[in-house]
C-alpha atoms as a printed R data frame, in Angstrom:
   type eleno elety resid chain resno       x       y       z
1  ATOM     1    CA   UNK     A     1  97.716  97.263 119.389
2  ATOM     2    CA   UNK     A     2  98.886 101.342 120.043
3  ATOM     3    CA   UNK     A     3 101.346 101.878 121.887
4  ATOM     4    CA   UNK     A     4 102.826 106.070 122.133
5  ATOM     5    CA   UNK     A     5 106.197 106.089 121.974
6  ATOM     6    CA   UNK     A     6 108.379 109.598 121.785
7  ATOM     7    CA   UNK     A     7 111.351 110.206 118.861
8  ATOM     8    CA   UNK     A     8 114.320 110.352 120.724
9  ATOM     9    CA   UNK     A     9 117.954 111.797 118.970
10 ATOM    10    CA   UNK     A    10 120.747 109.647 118.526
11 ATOM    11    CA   UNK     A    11 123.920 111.234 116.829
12 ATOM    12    CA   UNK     A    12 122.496 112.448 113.824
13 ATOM    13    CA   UNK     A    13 119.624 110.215 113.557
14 ATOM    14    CA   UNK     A    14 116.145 109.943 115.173
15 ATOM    15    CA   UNK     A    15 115.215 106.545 117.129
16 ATOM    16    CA   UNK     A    16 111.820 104.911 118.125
17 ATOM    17    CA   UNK     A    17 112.240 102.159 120.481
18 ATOM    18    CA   UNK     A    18 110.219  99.221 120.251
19 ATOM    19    CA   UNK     A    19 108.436  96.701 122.634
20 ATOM    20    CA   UNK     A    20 109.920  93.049 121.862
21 ATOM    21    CA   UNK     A    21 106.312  92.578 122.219
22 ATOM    22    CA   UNK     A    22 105.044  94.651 119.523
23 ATOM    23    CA   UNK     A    23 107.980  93.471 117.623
24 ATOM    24    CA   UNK     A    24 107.413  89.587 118.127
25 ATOM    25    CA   UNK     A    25 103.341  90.763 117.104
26 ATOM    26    CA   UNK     A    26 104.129  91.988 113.807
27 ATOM    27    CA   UNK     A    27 106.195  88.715 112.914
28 ATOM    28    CA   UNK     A    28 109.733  90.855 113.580
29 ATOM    29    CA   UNK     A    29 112.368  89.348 115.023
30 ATOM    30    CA   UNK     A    30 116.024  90.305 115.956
31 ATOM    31    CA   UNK     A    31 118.533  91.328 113.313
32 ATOM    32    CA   UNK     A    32 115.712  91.203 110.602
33 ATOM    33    CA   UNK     A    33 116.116  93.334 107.746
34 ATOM    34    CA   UNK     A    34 113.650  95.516 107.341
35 ATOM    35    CA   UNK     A    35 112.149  98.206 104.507
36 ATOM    36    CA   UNK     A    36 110.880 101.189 105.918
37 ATOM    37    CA   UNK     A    37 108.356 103.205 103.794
38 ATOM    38    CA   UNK     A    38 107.711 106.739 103.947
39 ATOM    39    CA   UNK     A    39 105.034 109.178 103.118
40 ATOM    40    CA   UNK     A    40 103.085 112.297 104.478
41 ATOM    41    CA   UNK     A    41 102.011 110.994 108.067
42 ATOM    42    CA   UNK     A    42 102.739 107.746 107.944
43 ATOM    43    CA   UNK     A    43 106.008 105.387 108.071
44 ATOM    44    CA   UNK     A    44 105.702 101.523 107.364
45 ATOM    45    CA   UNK     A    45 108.092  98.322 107.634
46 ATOM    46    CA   UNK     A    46 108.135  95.313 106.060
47 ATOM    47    CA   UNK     A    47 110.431  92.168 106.186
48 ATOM    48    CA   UNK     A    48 113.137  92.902 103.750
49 ATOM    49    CA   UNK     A    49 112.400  90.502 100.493
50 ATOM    50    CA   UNK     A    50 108.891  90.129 101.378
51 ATOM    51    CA   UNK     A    51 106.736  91.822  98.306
52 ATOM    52    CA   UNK     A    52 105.101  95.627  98.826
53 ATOM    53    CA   UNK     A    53 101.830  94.287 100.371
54 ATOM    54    CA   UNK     A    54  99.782  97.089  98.333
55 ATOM    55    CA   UNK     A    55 101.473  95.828  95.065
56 ATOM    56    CA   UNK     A    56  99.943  92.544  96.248
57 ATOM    57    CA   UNK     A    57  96.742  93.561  96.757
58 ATOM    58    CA   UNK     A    58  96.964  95.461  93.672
59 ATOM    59    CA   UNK     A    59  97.991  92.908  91.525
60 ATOM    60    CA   UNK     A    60  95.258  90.127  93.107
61 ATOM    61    CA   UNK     A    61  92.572  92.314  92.319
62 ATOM    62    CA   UNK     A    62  94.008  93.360  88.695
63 ATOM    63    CA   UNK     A    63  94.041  89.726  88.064
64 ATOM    64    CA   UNK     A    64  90.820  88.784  89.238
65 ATOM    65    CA   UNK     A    65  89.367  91.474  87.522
66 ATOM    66    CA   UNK     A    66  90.683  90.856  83.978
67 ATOM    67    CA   UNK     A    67  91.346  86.822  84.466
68 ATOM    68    CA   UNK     A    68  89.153  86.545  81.249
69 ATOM    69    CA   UNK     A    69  90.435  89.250  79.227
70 ATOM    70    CA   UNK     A    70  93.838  88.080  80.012
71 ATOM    71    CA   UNK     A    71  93.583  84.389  79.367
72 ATOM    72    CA   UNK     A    72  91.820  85.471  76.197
73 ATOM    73    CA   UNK     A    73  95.797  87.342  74.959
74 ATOM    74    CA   UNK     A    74  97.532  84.736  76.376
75 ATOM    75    CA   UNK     A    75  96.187  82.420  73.951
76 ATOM    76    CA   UNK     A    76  96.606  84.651  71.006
């Protein structure tokens, strides 16, 4: 789903409001925590405690690339 929302000033900070539907979509809910993640264009959030999902993706694929390579030093 898109949805254009503008960057509005509050006090000394910058807000984007939310849809509770978009919200409720991504698996948010009320008085999560959250981890936003910044760079160059782009600004993501994740459930606070959950793990990075590229580290995830990383790791899965590290593993399943060198599964043999590493059972092979864990034996050692």
């Amino acid at each position: 789903m898109s949805i254009i929302r503008k960057i509005r000033k509050v006090g000394n900070s910058a807000m984007i409001s939310l849809p509770p539907d978009t919200i409720s979509e991504a698996g948010f809910k009320e008085g999560m925590d959250v981890v936003i993640t910044s760079r160059p264009g782009h600004i993501d959030l994740d459930p606070a405690g959950m793990p990075d999902k590229r580290l995830a993706d990383f790791t899965s694929r590290f593993t399943e690339r060198y599964r043999k390579d590493l059972a092979e030093l864990a034996d050692s």
